[in-house]
C-alpha positions as CSV (number, residue, x, y, z in Angstrom):
1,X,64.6,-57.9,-88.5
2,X,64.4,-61.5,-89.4
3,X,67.0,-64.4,-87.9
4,X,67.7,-66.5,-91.3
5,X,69.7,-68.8,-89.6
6,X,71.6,-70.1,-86.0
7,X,75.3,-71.0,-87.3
8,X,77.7,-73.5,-85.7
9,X,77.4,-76.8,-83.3
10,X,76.2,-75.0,-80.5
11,X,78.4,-75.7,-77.3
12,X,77.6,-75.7,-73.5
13,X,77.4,-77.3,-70.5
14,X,74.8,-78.1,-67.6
15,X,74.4,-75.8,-65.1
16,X,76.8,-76.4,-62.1
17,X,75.4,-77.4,-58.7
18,X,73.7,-74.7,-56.7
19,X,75.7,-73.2,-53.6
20,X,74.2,-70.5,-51.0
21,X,77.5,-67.9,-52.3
22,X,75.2,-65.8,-55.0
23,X,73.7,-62.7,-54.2
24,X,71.8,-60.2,-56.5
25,X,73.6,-56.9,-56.5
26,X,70.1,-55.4,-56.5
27,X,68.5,-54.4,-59.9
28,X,66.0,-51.7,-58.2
29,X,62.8,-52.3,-60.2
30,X,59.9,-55.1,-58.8
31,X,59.3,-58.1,-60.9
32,X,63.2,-58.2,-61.8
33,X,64.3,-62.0,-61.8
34,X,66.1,-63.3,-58.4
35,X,70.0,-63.6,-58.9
36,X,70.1,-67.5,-59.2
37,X,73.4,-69.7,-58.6
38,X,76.2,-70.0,-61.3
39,X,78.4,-72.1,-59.3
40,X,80.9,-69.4,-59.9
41,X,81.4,-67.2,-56.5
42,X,82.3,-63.7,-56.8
43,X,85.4,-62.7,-56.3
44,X,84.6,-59.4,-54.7
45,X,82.2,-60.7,-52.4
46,X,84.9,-63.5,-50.6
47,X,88.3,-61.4,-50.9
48,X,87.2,-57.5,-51.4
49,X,88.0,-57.1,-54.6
50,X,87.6,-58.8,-58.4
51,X,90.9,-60.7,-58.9
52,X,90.4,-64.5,-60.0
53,X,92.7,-66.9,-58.2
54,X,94.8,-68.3,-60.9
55,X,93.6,-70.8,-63.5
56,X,90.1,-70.0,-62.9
57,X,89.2,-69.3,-66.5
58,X,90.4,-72.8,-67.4
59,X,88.0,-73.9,-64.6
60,X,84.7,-71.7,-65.9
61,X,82.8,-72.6,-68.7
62,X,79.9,-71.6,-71.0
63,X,76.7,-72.7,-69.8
64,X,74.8,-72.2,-72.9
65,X,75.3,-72.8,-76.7
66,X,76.7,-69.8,-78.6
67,X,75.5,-70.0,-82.2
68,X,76.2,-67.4,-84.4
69,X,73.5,-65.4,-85.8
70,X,72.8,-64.3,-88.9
71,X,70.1,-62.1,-90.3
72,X,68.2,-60.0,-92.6
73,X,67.1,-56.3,-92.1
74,X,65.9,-53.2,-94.7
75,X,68.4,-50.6,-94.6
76,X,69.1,-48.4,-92.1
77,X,66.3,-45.7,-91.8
78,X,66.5,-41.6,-93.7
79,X,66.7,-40.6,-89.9
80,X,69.4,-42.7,-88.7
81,X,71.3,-42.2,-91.8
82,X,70.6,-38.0,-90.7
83,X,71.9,-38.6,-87.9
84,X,75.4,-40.3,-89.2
85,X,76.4,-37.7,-91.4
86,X,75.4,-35.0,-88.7
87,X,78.3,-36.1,-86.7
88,X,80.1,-36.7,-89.4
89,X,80.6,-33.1,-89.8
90,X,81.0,-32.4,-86.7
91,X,83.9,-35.2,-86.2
92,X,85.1,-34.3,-89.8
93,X,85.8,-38.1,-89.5
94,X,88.9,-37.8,-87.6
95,X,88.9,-41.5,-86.2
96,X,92.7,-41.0,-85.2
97,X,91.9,-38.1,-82.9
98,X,93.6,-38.5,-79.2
99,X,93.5,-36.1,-76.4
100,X,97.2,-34.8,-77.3
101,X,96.3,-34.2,-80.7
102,X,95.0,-30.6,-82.3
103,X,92.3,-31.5,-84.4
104,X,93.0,-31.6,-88.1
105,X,90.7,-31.7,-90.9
106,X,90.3,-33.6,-93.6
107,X,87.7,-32.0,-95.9
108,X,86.8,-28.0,-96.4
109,X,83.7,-26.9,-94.9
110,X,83.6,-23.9,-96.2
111,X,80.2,-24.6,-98.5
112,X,78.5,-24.7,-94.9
113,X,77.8,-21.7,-93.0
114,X,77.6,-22.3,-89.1
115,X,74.3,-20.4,-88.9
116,X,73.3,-23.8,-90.8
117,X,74.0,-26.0,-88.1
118,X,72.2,-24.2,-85.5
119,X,75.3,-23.0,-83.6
120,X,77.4,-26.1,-84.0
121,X,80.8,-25.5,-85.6
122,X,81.8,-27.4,-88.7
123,X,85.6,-27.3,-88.5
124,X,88.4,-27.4,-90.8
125,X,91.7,-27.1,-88.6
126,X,92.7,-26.8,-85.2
127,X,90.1,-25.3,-83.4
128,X,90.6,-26.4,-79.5
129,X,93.1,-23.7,-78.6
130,X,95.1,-26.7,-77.4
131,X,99.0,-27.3,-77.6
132,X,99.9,-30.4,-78.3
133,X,101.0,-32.7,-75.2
134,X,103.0,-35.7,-74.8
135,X,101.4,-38.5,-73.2
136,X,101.3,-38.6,-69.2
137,X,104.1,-40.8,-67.5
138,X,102.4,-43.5,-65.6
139,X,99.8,-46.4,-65.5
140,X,96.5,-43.3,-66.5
141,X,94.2,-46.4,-67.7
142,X,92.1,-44.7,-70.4
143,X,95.0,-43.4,-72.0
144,X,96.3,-46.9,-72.5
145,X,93.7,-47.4,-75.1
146,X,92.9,-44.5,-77.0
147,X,93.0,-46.0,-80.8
148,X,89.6,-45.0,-82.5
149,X,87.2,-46.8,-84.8
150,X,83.9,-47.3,-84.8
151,X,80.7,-50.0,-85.7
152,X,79.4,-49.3,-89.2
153,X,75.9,-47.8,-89.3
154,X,75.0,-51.1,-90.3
155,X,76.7,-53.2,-87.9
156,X,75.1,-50.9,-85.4
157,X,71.5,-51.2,-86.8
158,X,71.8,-55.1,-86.5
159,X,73.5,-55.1,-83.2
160,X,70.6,-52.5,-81.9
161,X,67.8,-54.6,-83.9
162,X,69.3,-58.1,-82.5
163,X,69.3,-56.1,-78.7
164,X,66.3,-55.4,-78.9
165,X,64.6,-58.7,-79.3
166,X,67.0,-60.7,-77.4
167,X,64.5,-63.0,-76.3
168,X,63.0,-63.8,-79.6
169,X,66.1,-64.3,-81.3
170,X,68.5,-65.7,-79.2
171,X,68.0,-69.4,-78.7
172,X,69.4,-69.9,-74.8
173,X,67.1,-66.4,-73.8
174,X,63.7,-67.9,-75.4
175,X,60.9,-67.0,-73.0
176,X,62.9,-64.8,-70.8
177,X,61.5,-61.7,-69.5
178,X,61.6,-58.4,-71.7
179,X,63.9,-56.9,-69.4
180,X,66.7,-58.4,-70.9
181,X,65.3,-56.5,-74.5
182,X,66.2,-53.3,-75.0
183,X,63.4,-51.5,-75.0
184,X,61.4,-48.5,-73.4
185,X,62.2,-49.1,-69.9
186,X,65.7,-50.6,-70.6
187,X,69.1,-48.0,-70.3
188,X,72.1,-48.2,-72.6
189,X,75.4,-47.5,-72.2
190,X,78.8,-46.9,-74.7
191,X,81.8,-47.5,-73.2
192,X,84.2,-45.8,-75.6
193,X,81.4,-44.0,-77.6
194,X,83.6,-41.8,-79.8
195,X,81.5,-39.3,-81.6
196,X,78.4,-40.9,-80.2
197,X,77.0,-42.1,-82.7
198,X,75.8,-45.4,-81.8
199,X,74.3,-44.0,-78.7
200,X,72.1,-41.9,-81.1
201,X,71.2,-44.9,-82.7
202,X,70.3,-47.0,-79.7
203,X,67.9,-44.1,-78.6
204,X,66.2,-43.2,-82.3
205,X,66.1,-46.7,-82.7
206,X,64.4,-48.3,-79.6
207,X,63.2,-45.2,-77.4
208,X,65.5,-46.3,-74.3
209,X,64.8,-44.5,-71.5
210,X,68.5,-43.1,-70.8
211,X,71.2,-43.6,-73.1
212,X,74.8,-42.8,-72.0
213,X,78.3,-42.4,-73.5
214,X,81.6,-42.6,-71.5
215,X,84.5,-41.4,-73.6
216,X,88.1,-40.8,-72.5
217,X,89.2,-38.3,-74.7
218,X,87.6,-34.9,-74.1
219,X,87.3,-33.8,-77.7
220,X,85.8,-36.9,-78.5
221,X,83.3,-36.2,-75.8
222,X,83.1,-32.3,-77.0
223,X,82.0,-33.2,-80.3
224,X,79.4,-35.6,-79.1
225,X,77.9,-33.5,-76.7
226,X,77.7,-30.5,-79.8
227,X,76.2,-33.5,-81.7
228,X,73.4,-33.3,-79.3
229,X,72.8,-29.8,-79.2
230,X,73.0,-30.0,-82.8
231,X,70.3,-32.3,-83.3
232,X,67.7,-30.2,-81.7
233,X,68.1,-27.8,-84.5
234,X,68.8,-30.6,-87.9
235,X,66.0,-32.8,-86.7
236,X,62.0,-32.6,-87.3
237,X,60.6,-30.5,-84.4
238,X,57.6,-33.2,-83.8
239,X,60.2,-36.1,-82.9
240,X,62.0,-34.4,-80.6
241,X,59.1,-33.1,-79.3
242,X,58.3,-37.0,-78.8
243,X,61.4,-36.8,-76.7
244,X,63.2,-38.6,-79.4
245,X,66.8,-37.3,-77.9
246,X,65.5,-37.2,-74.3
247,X,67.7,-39.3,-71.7
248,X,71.0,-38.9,-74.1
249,X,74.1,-37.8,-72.1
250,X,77.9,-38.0,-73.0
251,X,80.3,-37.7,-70.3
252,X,84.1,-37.4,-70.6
253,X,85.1,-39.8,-68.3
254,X,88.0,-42.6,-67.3
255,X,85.3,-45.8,-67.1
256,X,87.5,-47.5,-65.2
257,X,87.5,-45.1,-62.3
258,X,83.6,-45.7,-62.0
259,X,82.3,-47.3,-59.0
260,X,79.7,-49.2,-60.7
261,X,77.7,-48.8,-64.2
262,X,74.2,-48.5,-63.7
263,X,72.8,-49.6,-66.8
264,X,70.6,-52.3,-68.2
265,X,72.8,-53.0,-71.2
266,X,76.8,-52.2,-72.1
267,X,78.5,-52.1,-74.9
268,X,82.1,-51.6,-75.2
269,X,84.4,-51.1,-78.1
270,X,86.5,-52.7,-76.5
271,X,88.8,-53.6,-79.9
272,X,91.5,-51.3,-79.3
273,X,91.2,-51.6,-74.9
274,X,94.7,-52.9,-73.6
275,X,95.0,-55.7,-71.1
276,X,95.8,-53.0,-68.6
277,X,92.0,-51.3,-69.3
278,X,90.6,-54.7,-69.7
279,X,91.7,-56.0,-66.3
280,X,90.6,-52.2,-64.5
281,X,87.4,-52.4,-66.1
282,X,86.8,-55.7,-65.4
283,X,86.4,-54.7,-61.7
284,X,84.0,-52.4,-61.9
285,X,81.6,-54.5,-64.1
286,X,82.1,-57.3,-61.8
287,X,80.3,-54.9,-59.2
288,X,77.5,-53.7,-61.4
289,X,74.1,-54.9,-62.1
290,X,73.6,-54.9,-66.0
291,X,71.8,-57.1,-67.4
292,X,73.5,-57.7,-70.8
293,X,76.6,-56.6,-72.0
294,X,78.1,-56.6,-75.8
295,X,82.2,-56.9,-76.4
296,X,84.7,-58.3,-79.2
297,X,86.3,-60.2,-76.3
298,X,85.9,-63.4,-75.8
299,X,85.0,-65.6,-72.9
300,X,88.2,-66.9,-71.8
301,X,89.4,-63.1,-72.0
302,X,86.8,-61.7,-69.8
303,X,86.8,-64.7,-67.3
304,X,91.4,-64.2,-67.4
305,X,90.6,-61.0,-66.1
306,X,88.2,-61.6,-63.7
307,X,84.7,-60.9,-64.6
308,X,83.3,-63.8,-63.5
309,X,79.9,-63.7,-63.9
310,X,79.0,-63.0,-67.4
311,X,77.8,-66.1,-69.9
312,X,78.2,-65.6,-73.5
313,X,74.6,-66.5,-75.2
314,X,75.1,-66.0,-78.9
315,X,77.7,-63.7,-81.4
316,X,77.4,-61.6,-84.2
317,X,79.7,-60.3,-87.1
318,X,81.4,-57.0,-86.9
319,X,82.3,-54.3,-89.0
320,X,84.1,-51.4,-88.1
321,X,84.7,-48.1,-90.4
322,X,88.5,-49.0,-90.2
323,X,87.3,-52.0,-92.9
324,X,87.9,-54.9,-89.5
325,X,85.9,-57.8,-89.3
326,X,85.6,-59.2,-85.9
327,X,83.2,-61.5,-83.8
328,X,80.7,-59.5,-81.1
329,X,79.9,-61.5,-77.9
330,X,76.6,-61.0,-76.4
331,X,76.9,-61.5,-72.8
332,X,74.3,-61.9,-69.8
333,X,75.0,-61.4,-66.2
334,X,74.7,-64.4,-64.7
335,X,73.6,-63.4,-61.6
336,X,69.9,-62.6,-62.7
337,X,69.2,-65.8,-64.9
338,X,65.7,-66.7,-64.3
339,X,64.2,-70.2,-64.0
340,X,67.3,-71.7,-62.0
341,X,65.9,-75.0,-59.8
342,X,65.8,-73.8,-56.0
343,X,65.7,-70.2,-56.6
C-alpha cells in the first residue's frame, strides 16, 4: 500500500492539562504504553456508569489533526477474492435478510452440487424451517438496527491495508508502538459482521491472532460460521495448514449486552445502528480496552453518546455493496496514548 496524499487543513488542539482521574483499564500484555491523561474523566469511573453530563460533547475536542487519506494499492489478492465469492454462495447475497425473514434466493444453484462445497449447503429458498415472526415488542437493542450492507472487497482491502500500518501512515501515530498495527499479535473484531466476510479478510490478510464476529441476526451468524467450515474444504490444504483460518469465531450475539470487548481493534458497521444501539453500545466500549476502533460515526456522535475517550486520528472513504459512499473514522483510545508529559 502506498499513502499518495494527506487531504484537508488538518485540525486539532493541544493536549489538555494533566489531572490524577485516568486510569488504564488494563491491556494484559508487558510493554503496553501506560494510560496517559486526556483531560477527559470517565464517566463510568466517577458516577457508575457511561452517561455524559449534558453538553459535554460541545466541551470535548479533537486532539489531533484528521486528514483524510488517500491511497494506492494492487487489487485485492486470487485468495481474498476466493474467499468473497465463497460466501457469496453461501449468503446467496441476501443483504436484506433479518431474523424474521425466511431466507429467499435470488439466483438457482442448481449447477452446484453440495458434495462440491464440502458439506456446505448452497441454497435456493427457504431453508431454516423457520415461520416468519413479527418483530418483538419492546426496547431488544440489536433488533433496532438490523438493515444490512456491507464494505466492498475493496474498501475492506484498504481499510485492512491502512490498519495494518497505522503507524506508518497516519500522521498523529508516527513512531508509536506496533501495537496499535494490526498485525500478528493484534485481535480484531466485527461488530455487525454479516456474512463475515471482512473478518476473513482481516485474518487472510494480516495473520491476526483471533479474529471475531458479533452478529445479531442468527442466520447471518449461521451462514458465517458454514462459511468457515467451508473454507477448510475450498481452500489450499498448505495455508490452512499455516493456520491461515485459525483464531476465526462468529458468535450470534446482542453486542450491546457484552460486558466488555476484548479486542485490540473494532470495527463497526455501524451505518444502519440506531441512536438507541449507539447509546447501549457506547457503554460497553467505554469499559473496554481496545486500542483502535473504526466507525462511520463521527466525533461529535460518539462523544453525544458518551464514549468519551476515543480521538479520531485520520478518515477514509467508504463504499458499501449498497453503492453508499460515506467517511470511516479511525479512532484511538485515548487512555493508552504514549509519550504524554508526566506519565
Amino acid at each position: 500500500m502506498q499513502v499518495m496524499a494527506i487531504v484537508g487543513r488538518p485540525h486539532g488542539a493541544p493536549l489538555p492539562a494533566r489531572t490524577s482521574q485516568s486510569v488504564s483499564r488494563g491491556m494484559p500484555s508487558a510493554g503496553r504504553p501506560k494510560a496517559p491523561c486526556t483531560g477527559v474523566e470517565d464517566s463510568e469511573q466517577k458516577q457508575g456508569d457511561t452517561s455524559e453530563s449534558e453538553g459535554e460533547e460541545e466541551r470535548q475536542q479533537n486532539l489531533f489533526p484528521v486528514p483524510l487519506l488517500e491511497y494506492d494499492m494492487p487489487p485485492e489478492s486470487v485468495l481474498i477474492r476466493q474467499v468473497y465469492s465463497f460466501v457469496d454462495r453461501l449468503s446467496y447475497l441476501d443483504w436484506g435478510l433479518r431474523s424474521e425473514d425466511a431466507v429467499q434466493g435470488k439466483r438457482a444453484a442448481s449447477t452446484i452440487g453440495h458434495e462440491d462445497w464440502a458439506g456446505c449447503v448452497v441454497h435456493n429458498g427457504v431453508m431454516w424451517g423457520e415461520e416468519n415472526r413479527s418483530r418483538p415488542v419492546g426496547p431488544k437493542t440489536a433488533r433496532t438496527s438490523e438493515g444490512y450492507g456491507e464494505a466492498t472487497c475493496s474498501t475492506a482491502e484498504k481499510l485492512i491495508q491502512v490498519l495494518s500500518s497505522l503507524t506508518s501512515v497516519v500522521p498523529a501515530m508516527a513512531g508509536w508502538d506496533s501495537v496499535w498495527n494490526l498485525n500478528e499479535d493484534a485481535s480484531f473484531l466485527d461488530i455487525g459482521s454479516g456474512y463475515g466476510k471482512v473478518i476473513f479478510h482481516a485474518k487472510i490478510l494480516t495473520g491476526c491472532r483471533r479474529a471475531t464476529g458479533v452478529e445479531c441476526v442468527a442466520k447471518r451468524a449461521e451462514i458465517s460460521t458454514l462459511a468457515l467450515q467451508g473454507l477448510y474444504g475450498e481452500l489450499d490444504r498448505t495455508k490452512l495448514d499455516n493456520d491461515l483460518l485459525s483464531g476465526v469465531r462468529f458468535e450470534f450475539a446482542d453486542a450491546t449486552e457484552a460486558s466488555e470487548f476484548s479486542h485490540s481493534h473494532i470495527y463497526l458497521f455501524d451505518r444502519v445502528f440506531s441512536h438507541y444501539t449507539l447509546e447501549a453500545i457506547a457503554k460497553v466500549l467505554q469499559r473496554s480496552p481496545f486500542y483502535v476502533m473504526i466507525s462511520s460515526k463521527a466525533p461529535s456522535v460518539w462523544w453525544g453518546v458518551g464514549l468519551s475517550k476515543v480521538q479520531p486520528v485520520s478518515k477514509m472513504r467508504f463504499a458499501t455493496t449498497g453503492k453508499e459512499r460515506c467517511t470511516a473514522f479511525i479512532y484511538i483510545n485515548a487512555q493508552f496514548i504514549p509519550g504524554v508529559p508526566g506519565m
